[in-house]
Predicted model as a PDB file, atoms N, CA, C, CB and O in Angstrom, pLDDT in the B-factor column:
MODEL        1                                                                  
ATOM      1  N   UNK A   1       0.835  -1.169   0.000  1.00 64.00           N  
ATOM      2  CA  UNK A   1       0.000   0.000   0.000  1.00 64.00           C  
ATOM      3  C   UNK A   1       0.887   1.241   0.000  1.00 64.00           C  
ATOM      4  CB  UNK A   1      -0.954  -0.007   1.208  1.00 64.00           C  
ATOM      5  O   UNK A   1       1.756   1.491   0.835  1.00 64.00           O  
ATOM      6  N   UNK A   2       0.447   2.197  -1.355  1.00 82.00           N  
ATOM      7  CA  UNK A   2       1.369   3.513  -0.822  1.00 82.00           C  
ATOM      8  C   UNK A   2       0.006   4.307  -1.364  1.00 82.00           C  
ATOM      9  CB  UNK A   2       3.292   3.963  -1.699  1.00 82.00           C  
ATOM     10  O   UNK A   2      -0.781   4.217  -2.306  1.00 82.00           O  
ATOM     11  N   UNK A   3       0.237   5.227  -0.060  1.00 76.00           N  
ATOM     12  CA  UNK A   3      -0.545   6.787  -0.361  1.00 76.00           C  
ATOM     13  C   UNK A   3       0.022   7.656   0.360  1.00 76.00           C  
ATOM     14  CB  UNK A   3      -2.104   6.974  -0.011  1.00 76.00           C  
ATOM     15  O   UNK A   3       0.785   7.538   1.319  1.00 76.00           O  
ATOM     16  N   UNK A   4      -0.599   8.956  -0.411  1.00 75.00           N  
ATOM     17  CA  UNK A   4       0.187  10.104   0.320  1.00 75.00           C  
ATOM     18  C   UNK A   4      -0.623  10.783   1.260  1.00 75.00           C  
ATOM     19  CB  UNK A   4       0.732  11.163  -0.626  1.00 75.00           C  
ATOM     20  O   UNK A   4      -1.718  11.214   0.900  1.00 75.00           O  
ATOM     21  N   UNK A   5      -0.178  10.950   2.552  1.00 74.00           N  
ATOM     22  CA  UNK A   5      -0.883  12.105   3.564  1.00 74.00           C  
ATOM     23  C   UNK A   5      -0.852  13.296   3.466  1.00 74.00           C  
ATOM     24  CB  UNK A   5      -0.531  12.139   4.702  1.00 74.00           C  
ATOM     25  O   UNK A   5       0.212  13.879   3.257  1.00 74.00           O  
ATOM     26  N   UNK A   6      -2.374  14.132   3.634  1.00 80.00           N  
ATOM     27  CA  UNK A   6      -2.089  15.353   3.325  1.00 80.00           C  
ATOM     28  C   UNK A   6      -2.726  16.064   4.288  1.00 80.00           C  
ATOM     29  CB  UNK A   6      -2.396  15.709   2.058  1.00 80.00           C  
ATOM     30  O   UNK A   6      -3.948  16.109   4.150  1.00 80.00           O  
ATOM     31  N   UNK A   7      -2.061  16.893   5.649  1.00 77.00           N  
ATOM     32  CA  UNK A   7      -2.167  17.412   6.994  1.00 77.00           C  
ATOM     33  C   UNK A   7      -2.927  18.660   6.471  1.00 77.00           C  
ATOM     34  CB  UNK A   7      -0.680  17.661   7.887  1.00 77.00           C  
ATOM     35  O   UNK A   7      -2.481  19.125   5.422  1.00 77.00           O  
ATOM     36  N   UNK A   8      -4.300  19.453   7.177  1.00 73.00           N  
ATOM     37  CA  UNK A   8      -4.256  20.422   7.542  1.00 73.00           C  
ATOM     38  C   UNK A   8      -5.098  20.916   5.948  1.00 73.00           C  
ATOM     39  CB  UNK A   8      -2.771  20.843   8.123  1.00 73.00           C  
ATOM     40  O   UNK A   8      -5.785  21.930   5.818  1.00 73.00           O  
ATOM     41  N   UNK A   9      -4.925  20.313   5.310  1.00 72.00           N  
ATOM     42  CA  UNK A   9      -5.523  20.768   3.959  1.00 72.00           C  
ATOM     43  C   UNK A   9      -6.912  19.853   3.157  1.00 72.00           C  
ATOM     44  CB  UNK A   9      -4.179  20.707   2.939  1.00 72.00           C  
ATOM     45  O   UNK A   9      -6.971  18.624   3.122  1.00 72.00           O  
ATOM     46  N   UNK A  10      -7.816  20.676   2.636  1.00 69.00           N  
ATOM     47  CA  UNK A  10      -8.732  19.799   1.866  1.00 69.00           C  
ATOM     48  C   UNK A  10      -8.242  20.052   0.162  1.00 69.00           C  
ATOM     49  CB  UNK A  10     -10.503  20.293   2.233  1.00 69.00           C  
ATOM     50  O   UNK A  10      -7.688  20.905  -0.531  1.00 69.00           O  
ATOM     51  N   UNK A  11      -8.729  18.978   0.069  1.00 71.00           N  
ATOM     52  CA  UNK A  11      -8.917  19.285  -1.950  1.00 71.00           C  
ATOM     53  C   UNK A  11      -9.552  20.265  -2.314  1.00 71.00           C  
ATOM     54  CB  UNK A  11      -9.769  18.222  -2.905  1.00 71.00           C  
ATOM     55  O   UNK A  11     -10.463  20.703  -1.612  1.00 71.00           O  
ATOM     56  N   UNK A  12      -9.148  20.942  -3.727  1.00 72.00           N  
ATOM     57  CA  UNK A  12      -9.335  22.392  -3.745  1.00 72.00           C  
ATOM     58  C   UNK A  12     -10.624  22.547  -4.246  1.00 72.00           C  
ATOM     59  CB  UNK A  12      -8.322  23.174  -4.558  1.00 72.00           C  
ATOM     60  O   UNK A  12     -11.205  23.627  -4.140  1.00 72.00           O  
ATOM     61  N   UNK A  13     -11.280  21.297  -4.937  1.00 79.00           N  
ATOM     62  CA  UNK A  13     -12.839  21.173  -4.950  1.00 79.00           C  
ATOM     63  C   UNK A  13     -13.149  20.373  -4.164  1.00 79.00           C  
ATOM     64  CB  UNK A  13     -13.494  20.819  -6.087  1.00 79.00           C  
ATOM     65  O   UNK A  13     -12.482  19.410  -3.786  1.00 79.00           O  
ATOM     66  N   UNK A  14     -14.624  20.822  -3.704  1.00 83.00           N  
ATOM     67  CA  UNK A  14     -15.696  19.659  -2.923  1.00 83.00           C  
ATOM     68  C   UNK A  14     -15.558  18.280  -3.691  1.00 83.00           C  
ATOM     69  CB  UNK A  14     -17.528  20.161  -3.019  1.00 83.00           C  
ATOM     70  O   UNK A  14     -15.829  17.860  -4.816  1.00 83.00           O  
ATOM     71  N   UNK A  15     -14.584  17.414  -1.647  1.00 86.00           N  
ATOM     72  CA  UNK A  15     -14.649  15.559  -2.433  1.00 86.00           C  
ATOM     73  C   UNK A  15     -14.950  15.199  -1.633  1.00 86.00           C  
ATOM     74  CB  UNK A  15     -13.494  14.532  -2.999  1.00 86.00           C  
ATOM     75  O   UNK A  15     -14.563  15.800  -0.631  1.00 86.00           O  
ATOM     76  N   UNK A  16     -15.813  14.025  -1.423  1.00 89.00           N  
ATOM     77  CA  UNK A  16     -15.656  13.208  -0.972  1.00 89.00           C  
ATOM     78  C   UNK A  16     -15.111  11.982  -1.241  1.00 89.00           C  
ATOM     79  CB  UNK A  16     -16.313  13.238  -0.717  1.00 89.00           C  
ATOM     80  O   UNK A  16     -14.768  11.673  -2.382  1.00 89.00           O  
ATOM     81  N   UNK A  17     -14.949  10.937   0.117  1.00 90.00           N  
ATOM     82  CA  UNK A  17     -14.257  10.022   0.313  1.00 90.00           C  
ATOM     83  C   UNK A  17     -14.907   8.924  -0.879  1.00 90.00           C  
ATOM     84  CB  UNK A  17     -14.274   9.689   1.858  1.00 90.00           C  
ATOM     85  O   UNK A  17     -16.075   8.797  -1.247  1.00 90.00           O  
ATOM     86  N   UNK A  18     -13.668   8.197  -1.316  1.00 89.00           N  
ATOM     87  CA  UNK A  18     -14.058   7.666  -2.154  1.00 89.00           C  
ATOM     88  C   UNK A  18     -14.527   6.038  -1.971  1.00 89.00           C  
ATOM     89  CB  UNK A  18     -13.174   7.975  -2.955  1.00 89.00           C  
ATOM     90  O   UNK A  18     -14.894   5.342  -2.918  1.00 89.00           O  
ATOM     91  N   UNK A  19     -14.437   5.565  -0.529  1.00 91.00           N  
ATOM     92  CA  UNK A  19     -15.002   4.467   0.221  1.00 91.00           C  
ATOM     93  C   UNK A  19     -16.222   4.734   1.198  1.00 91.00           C  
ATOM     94  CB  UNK A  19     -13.921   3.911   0.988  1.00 91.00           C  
ATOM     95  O   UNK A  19     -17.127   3.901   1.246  1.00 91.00           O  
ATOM     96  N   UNK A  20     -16.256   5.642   1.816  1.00 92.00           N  
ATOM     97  CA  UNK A  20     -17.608   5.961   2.841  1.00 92.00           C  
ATOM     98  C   UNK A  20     -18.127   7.250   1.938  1.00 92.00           C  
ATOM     99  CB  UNK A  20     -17.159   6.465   4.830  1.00 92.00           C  
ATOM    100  O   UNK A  20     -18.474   7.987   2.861  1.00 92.00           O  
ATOM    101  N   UNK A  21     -18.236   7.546   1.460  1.00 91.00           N  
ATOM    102  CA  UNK A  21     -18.768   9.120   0.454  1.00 91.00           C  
ATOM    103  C   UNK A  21     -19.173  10.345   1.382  1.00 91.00           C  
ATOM    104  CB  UNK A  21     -20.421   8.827  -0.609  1.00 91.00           C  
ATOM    105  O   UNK A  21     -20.011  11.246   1.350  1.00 91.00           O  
ATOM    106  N   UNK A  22     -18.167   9.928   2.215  1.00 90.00           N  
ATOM    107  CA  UNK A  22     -18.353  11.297   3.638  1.00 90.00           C  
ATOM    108  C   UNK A  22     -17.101  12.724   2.900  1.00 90.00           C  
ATOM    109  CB  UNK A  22     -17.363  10.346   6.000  1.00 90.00           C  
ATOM    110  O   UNK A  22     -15.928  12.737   2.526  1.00 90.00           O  
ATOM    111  N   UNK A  23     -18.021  13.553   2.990  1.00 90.00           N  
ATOM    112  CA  UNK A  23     -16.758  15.099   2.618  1.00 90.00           C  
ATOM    113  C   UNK A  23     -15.423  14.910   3.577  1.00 90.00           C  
ATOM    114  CB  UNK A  23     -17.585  17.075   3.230  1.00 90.00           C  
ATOM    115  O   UNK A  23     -15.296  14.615   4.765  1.00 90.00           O  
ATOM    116  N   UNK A  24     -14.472  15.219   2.507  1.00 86.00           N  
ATOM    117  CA  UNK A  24     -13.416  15.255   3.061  1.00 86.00           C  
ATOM    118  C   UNK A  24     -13.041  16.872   3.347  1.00 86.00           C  
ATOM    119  CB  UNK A  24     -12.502  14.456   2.234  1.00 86.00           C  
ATOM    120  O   UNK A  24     -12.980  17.791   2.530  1.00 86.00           O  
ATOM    121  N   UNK A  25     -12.751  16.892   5.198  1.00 83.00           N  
ATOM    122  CA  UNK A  25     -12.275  18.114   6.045  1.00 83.00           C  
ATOM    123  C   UNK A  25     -11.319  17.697   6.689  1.00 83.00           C  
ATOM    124  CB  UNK A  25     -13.185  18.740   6.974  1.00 83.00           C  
ATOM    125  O   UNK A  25     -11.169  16.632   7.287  1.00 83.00           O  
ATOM    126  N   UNK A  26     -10.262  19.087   6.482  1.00 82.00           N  
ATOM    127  CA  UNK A  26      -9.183  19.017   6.940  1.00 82.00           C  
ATOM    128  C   UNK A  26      -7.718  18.034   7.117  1.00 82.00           C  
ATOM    129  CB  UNK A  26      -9.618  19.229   7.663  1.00 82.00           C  
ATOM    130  O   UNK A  26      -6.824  18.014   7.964  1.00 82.00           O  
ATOM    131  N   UNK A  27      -7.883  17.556   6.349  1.00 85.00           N  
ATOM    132  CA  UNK A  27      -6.557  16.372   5.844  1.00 85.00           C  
ATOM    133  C   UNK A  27      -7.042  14.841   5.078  1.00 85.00           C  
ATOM    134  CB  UNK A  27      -5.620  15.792   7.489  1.00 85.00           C  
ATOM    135  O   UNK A  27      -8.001  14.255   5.579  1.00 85.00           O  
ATOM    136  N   UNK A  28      -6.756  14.591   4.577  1.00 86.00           N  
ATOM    137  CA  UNK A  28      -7.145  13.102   3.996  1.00 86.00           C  
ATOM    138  C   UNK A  28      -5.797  12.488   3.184  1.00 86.00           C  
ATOM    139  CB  UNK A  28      -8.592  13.229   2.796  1.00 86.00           C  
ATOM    140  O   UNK A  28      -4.800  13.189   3.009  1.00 86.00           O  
ATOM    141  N   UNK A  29      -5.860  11.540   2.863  1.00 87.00           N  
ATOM    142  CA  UNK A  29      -5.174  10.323   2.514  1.00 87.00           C  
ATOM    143  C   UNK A  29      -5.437  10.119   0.495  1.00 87.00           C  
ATOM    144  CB  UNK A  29      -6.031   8.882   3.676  1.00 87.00           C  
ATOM    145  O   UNK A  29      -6.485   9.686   0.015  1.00 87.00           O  
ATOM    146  N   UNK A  30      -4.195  10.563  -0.352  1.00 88.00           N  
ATOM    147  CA  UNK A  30      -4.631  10.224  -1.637  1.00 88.00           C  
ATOM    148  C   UNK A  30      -3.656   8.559  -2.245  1.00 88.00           C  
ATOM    149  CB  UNK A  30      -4.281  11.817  -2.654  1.00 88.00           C  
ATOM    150  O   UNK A  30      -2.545   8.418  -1.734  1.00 88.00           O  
ATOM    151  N   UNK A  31      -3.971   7.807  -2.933  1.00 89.00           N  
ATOM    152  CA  UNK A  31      -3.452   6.710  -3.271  1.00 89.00           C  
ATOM    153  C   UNK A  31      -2.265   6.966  -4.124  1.00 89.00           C  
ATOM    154  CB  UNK A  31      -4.394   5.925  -3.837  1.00 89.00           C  
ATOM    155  O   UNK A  31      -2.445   7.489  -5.224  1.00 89.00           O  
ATOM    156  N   UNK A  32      -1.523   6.770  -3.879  1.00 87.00           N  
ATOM    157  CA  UNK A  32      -0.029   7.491  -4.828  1.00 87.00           C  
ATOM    158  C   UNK A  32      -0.545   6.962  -5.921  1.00 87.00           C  
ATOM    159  CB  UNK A  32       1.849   6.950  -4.533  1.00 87.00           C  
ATOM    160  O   UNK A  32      -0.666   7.977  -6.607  1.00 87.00           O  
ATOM    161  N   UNK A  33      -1.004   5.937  -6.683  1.00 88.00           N  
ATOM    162  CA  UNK A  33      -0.878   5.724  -7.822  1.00 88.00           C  
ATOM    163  C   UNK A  33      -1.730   5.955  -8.626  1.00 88.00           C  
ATOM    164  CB  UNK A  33      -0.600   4.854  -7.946  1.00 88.00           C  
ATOM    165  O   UNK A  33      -1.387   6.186  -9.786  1.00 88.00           O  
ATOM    166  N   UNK A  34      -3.276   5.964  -8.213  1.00 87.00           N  
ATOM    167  CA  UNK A  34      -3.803   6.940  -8.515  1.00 87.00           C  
ATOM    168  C   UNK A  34      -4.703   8.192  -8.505  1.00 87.00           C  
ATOM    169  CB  UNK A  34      -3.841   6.657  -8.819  1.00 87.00           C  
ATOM    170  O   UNK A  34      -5.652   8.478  -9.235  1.00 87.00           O  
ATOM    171  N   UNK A  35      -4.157   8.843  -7.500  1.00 86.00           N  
ATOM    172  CA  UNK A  35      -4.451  10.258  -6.557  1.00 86.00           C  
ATOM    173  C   UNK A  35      -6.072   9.896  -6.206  1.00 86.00           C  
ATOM    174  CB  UNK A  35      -4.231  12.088  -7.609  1.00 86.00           C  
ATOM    175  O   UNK A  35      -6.660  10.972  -6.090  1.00 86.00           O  
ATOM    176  N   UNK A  36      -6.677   9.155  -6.069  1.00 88.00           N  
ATOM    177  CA  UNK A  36      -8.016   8.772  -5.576  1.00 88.00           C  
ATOM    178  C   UNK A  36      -8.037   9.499  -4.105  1.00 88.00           C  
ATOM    179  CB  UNK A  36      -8.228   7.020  -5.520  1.00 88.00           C  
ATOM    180  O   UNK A  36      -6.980   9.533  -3.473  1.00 88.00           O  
ATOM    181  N   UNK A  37      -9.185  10.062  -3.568  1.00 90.00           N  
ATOM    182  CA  UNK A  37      -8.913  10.561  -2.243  1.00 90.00           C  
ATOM    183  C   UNK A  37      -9.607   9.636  -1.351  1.00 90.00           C  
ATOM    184  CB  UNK A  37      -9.357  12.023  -2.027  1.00 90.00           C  
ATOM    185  O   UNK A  37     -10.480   8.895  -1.803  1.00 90.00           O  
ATOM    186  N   UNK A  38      -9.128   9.621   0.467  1.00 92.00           N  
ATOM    187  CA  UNK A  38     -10.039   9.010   0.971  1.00 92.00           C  
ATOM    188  C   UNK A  38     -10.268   9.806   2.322  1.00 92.00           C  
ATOM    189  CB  UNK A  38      -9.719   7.581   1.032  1.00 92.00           C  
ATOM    190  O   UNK A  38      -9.595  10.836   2.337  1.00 92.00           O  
ATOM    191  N   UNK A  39     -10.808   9.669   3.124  1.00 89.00           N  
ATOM    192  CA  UNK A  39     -11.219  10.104   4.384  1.00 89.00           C  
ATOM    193  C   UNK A  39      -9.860   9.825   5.634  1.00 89.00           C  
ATOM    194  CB  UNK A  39     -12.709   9.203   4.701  1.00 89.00           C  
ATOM    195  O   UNK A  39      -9.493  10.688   6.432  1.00 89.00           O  
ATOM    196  N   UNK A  40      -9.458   8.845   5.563  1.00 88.00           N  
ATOM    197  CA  UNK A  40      -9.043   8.200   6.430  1.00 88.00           C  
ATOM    198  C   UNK A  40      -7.848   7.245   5.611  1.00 88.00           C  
ATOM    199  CB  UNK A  40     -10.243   7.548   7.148  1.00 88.00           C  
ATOM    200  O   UNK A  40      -7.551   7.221   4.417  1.00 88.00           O  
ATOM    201  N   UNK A  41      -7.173   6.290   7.062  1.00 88.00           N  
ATOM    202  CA  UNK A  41      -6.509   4.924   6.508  1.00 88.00           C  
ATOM    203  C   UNK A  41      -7.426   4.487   6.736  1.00 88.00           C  
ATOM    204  CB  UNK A  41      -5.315   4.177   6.969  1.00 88.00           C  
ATOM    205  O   UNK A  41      -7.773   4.317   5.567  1.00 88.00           O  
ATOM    206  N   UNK A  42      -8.333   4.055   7.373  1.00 91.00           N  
ATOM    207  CA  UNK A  42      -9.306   2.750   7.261  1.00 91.00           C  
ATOM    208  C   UNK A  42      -9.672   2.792   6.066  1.00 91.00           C  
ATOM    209  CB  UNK A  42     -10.571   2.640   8.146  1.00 91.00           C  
ATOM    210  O   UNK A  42      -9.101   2.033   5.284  1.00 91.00           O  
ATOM    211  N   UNK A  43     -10.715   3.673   5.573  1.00 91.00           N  
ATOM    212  CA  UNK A  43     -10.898   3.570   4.244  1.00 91.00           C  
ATOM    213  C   UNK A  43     -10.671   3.317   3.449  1.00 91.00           C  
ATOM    214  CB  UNK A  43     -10.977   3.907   3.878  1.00 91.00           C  
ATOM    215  O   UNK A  43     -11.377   2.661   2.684  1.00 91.00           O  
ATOM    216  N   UNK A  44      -9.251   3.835   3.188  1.00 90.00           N  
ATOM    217  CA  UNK A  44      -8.367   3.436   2.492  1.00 90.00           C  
ATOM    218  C   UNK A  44      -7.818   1.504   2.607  1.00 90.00           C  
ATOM    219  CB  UNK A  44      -7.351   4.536   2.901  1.00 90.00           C  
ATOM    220  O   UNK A  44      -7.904   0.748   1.640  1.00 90.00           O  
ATOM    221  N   UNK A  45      -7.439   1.196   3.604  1.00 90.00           N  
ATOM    222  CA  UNK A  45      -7.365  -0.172   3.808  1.00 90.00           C  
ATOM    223  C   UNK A  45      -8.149  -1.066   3.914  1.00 90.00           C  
ATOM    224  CB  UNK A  45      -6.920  -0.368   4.531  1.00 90.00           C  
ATOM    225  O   UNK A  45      -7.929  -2.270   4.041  1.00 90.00           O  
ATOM    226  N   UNK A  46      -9.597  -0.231   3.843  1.00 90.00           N  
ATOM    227  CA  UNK A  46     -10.807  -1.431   3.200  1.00 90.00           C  
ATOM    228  C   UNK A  46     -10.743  -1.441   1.755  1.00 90.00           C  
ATOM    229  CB  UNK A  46     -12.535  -1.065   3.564  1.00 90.00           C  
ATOM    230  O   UNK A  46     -10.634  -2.447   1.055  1.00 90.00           O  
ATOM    231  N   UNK A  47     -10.819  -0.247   1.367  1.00 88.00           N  
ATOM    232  CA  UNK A  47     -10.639  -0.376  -0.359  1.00 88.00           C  
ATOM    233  C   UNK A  47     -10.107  -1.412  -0.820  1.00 88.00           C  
ATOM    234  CB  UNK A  47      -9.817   0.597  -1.021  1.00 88.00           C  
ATOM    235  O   UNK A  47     -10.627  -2.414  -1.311  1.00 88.00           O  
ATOM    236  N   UNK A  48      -8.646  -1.042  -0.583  1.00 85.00           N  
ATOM    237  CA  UNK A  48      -7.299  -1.781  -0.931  1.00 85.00           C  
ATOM    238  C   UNK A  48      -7.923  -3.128  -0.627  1.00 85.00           C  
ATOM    239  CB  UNK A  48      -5.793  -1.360   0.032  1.00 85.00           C  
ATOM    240  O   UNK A  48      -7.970  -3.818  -1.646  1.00 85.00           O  
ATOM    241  N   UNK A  49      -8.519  -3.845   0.668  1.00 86.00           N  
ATOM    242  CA  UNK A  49      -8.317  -5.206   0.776  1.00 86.00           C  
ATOM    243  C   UNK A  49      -9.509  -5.504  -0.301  1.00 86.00           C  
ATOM    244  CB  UNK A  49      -8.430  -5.870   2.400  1.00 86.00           C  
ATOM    245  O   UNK A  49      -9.279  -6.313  -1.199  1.00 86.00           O  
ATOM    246  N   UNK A  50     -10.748  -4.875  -0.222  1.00 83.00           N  
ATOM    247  CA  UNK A  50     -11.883  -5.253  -0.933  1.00 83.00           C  
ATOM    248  C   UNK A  50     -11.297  -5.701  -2.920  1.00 83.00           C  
ATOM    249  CB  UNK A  50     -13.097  -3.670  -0.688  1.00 83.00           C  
ATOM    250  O   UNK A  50     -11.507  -6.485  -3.846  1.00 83.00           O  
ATOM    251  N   UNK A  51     -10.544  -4.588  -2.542  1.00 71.00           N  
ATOM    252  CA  UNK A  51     -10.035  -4.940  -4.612  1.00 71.00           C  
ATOM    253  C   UNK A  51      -9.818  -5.631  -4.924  1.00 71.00           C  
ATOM    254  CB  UNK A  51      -9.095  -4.597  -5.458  1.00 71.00           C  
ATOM    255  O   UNK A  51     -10.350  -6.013  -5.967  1.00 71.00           O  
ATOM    256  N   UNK A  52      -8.439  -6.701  -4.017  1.00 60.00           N  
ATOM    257  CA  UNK A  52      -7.565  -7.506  -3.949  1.00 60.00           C  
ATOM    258  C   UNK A  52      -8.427  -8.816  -4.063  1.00 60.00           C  
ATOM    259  CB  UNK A  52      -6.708  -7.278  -2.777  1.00 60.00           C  
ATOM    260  O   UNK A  52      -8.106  -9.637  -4.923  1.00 60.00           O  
ATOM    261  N   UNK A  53      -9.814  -9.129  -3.007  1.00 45.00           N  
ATOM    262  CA  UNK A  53     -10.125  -9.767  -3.120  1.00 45.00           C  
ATOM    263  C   UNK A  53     -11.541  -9.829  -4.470  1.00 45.00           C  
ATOM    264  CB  UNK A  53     -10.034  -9.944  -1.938  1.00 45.00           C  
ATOM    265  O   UNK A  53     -12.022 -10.887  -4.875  1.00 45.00           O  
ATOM    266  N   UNK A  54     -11.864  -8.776  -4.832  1.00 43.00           N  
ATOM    267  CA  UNK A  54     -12.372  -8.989  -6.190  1.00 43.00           C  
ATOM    268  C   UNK A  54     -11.563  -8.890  -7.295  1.00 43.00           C  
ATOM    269  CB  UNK A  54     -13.313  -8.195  -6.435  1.00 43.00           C  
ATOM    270  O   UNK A  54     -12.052  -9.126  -8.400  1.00 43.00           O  
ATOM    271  N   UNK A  55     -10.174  -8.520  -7.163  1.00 44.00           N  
ATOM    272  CA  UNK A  55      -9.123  -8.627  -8.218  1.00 44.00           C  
ATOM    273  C   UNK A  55      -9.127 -10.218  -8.379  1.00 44.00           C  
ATOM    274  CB  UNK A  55      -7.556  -7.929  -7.754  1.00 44.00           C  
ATOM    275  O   UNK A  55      -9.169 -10.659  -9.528  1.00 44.00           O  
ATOM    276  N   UNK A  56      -9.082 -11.210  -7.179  1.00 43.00           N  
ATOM    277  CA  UNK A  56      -8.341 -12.522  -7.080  1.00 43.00           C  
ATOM    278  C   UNK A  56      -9.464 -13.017  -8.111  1.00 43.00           C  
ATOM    279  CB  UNK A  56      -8.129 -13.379  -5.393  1.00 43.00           C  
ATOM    280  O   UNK A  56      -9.171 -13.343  -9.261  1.00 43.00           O  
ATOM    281  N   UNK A  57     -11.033 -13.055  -7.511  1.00 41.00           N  
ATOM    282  CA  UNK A  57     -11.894 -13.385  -7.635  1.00 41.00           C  
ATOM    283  C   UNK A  57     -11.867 -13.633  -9.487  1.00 41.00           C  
ATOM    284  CB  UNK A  57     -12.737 -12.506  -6.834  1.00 41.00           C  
ATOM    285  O   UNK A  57     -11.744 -14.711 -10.069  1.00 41.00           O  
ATOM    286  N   UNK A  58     -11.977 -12.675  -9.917  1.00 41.00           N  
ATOM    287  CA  UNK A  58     -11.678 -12.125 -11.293  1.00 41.00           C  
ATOM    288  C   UNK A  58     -10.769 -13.331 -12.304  1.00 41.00           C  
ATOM    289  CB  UNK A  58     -10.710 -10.607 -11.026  1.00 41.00           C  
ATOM    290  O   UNK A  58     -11.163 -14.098 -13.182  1.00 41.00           O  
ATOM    291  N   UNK A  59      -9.293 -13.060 -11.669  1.00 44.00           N  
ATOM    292  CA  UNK A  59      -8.764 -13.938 -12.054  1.00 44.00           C  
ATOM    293  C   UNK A  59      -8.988 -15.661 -11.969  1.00 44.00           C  
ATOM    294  CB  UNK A  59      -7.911 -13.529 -11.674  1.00 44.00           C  
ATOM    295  O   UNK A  59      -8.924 -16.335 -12.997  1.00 44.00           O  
ATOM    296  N   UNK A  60      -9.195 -16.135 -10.937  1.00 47.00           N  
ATOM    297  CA  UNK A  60      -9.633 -18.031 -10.730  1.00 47.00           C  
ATOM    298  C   UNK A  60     -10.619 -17.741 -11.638  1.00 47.00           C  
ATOM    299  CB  UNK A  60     -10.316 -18.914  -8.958  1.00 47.00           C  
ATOM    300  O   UNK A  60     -10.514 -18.562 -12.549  1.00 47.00           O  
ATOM    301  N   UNK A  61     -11.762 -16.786 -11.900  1.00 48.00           N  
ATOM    302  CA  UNK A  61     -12.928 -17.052 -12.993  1.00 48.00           C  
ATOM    303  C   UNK A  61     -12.126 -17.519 -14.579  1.00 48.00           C  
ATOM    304  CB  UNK A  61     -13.973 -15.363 -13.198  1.00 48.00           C  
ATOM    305  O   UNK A  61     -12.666 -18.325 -15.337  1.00 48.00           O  
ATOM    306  N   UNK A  62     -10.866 -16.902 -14.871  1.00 46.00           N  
ATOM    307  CA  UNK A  62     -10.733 -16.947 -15.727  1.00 46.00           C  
ATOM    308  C   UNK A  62     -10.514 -17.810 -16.152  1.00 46.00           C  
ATOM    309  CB  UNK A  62     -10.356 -16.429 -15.921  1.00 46.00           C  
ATOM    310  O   UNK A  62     -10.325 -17.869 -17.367  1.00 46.00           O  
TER     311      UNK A  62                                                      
ENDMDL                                                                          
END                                                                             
């Protein structure tokens, strides 16, 4: 997992989180790879695990 922390600051337009769809105030968490924003690390580390396991999923179908 890499993302970047960002203290003290919101995004310069109205976002919300891109796992709970709660507005993001005053600092949040973007995915280095691809600047996705989130609320939090939890959020972020549900994402991440949720993908992984519909990424896997994906693949054995194939």
């Amino acid at each position: 997992m890499r993302f970047i922390l960002v203290n003290g600051r919101t995004p310069f337009r109205k976002t919300s989180c891109l796992w709970c769809c709660e507005e993001i105030e005053g600092g949040y968490l973007r995915d280095a790879r691809t600047l996705l924003p989130y609320c939090g690390y939890e959020c972020y580390a549900i994402h991440q695990e949720s993908g992984r396991s519909i990424e896997g999923r994906t693949r054995a179908a194939s």
